[in-house]
N, C-alpha and C positions, 0 to 999 in steps of 0.2 A: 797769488798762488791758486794753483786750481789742482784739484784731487783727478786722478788717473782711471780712478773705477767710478763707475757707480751702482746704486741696486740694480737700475734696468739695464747693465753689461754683465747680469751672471747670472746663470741658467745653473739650478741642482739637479739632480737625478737623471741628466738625460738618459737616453736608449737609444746609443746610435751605435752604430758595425760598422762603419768603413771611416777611415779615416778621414777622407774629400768629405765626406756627409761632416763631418765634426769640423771641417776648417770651414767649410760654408757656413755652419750655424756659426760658429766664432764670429767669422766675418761678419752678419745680419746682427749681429749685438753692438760689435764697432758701428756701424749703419744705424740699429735702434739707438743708441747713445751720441749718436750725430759725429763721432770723431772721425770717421771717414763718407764716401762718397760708394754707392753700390760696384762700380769698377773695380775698386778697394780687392774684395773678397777673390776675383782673376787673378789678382797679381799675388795674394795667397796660396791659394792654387797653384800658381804660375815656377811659386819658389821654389815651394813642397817638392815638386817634380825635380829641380836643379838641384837640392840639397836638403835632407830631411831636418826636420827643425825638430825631431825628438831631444830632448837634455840630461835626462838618469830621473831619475825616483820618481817615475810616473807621470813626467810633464812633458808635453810638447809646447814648443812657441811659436804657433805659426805669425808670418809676418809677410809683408810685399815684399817686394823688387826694389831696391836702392831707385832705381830709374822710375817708379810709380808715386815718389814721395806727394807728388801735386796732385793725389787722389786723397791727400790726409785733408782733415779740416781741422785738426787739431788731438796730441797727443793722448792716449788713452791705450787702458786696455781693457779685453772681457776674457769672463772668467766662464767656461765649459764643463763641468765637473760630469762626469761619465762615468756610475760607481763602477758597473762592469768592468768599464776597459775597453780601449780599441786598440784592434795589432796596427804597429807603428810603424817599424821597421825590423827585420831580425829578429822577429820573437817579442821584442820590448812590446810594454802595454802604456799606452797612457791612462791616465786616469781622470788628467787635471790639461785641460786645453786652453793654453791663457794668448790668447788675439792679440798683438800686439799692432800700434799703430804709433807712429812719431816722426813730430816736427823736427827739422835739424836734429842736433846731436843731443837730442831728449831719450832718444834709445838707449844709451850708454847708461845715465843713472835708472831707465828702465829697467833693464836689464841687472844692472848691479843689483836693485832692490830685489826682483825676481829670484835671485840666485844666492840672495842670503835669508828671505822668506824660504825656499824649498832644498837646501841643502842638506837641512836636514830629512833622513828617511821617514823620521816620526812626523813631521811635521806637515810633511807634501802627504802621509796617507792620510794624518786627522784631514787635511781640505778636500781628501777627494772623499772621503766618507760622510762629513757633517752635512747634517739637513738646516743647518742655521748660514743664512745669508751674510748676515753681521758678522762671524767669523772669517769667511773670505774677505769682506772687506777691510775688516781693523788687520789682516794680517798682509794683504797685498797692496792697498792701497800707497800712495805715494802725491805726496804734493808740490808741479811745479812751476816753477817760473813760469806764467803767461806772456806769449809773445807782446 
């Protein structure tokens, strides 16, 4: 079993304005934590422009291109936390920018987890608020199957 976060995949307090500045840094944390390959962060980008990856209560989920999977090295994600805010799409503000990366169909309970960690409203502001590390991880981590 191997854990999906780790400390050096979450950055607190950032100060960034634009949303590409926020999926770049996402991206260079998947790249700091070795789950992907620096191309990686393109095909984030690449998405973002095809289809916004905003999800409700303040999270975005940037991620590649189905056809970029061979730029993963292994399943992971990082965690962006932007107290400000970056405009998203439509007004929406993210708060919480979680980078998603994944081998095969690792996305699926990714994502599952993702979505029962911030469904609730209370829940996704306490992450994008707290200055303690250890919180975003006992709250988003996930342990899986190693290839």
């Amino acid at each position: 079993m191997t854990d999906i976060l780790s400390f050096e995949a979450i950055q607190l307090g950032a100060a960034i304005a634009l949303k590409e500045d926020a999926i770049q840094r996402a991206g260079e944390l998947l790249v700091k934590a070795g789950c992907v390959i620096p191309e990686y962060i393109d095909s984030m980008l690449e998405r973002e422009e095809s289809m916004s990856t905003y999800i409700g209560n303040g999270v975005a989920i940037p991620h590649g291109e189905f056809k970029n999977l061979g730029l993963v090295n292994r399943t992971g994600i990082s965690v962006l936390q932007v107290p400000e805010g970056i405009e998203w799409e439509d007004g929406e503000r993210a708060y919480l920018v979680v980078g998603i990366a994944a081998v095969g169909d690792d996305h699926l309970q990714v994502l599952e987890n993702l979505a029962m960690a911030i469904e609730d409203p209370e829940t996704a502001d306490f992450l994008a608020q707290t200055e303690d590390p250890q919180v975003i991880l006992e709250k988003l981590n996930l342990s899986i199957s190693g290839d």
